[in-house]
C-alpha positions, 0 to 999 in steps of 0.5 A, a space after each residue: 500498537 504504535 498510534 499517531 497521525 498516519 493511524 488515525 488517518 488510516 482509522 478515519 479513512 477505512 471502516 466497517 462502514 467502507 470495506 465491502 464496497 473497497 475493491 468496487 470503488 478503487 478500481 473504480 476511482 482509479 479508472 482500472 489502474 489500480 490493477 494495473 499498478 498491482 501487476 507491476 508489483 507482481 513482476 518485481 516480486 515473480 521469482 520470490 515465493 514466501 511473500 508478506 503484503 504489508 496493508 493487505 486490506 481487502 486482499 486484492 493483492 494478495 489473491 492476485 499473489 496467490 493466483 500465481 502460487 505464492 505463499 501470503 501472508 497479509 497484515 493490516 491494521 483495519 480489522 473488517 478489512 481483513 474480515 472481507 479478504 478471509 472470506 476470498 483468500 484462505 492465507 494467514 493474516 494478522 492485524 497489526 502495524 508494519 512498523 511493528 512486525 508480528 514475525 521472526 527475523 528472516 521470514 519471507 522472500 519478498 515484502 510488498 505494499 500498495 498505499 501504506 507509505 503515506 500513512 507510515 513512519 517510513 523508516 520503522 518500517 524499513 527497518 522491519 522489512 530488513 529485520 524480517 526479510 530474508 538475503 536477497 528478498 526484495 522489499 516494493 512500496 507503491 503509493 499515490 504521489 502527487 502530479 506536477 505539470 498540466 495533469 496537476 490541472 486534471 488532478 483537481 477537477 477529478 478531487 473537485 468531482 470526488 468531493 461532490 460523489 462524497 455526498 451520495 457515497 456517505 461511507 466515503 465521503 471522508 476519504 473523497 474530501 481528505 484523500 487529495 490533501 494526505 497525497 500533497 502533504 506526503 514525501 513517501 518516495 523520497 523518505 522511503 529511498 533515504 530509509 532504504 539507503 540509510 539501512 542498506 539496501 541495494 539497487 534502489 530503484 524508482 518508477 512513476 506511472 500513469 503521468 505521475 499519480 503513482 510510484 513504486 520503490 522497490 529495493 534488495 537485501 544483500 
């Protein structure tokens, strides 16, 4: 198993300790649109039906998937996060690194992500997804980004409060003083579409949400 930064991160960030109260604090962190944002990635993906969501965490894509009869397959490289999405979702899954596959070339209609971009070596995964998906699958990434403008003011008041809500929420208290600083120092949506083009990909696309504190990059294998 590859091991550098991005990793570590992951390891610091999402632990035994954190992953039965997940689903509860993302959606309420995010004020719902954590849901909504995962809607978006079903439509770009409704016509494929063998689907592999890379950093499937706890599952709540995945059963969101499942729900509307997709085959799933989840990988995710915290072992009590997927330890929560078997006790919701009966699929197989593994615990690994998307930027190693565990899977025979060609496997799958579609690849999906939500907030795995910013930890990952983007090329070695985009190269596994065109390794791994079939002709014509579709290949989503969707992760936070950071915000310019006026929202940039709110964004920091709402970090400011998540660092305070830290020191009541002990299991993630880590995540809420860190978290803001991993999105800033992150160029995801530009290295993902530079690592989309350079392996080939077609209808490379881009979309920011919710005044541009998430984006989603999907693309197609010819």
């Amino acid at each position: 198993m590859l091991v550098h930064e991005g990793h570590a991160q992951t390891m610091r960030f999402f632990t035994r300790a954190n992953s039965d109260s997940y689903d509860l604090i993302l959606r309420l962190a995010t004020f719902g649109q954590d849901i909504a944002w995962k809607h978006e990635i079903i439509r770009a993906v409704t016509n494929r039906s063998q689907i592999l969501e890379l950093a499937c965490g706890t599952g709540i894509l995945s059963s969101m998937l499942a729900e509307r009869g997709k085959s799933v397959t989840g990988i995710d490289l915290t072992f009590e996060y997927l330890l929560t999405l078997k006790r919701k979702l009966k699929a197989p899954i593994a615990q690994g690194t998307a930027e190693v596959l565990p899977y025979r070339d060609e496997s799958f209609d579609a690849m999906v992500s939500s907030y795995l971009a910013k930890y990952v070596d983007v090329q070695k995964v985009v190269d596994e997804c065109w390794r791994v998906l079939r002709p014509g699958g579709i290949v989503v990434f969707h992760d936070f980004t950071y915000p310019r403008g006026l929202i940039l003011n709110l964004w920091n008041v709402y970090f400011e409060l998540l660092r305070l809500a830290g020191r009541f929420v002990i299991p993630w208290k880590v995540v809420f003083g860190q978290l803001d600083d991993v999105i800033k120092k992150s160029d995801w949506v530009n290295q993902t579409i530079s690592a989309l083009k350079n392996d080939k990909f077609q209808n490379v696309n881009c979309r920011c949400y919710t005044a541009g504190t998430s984006a989603m990059v999907s693309a197609q294998k010819p």
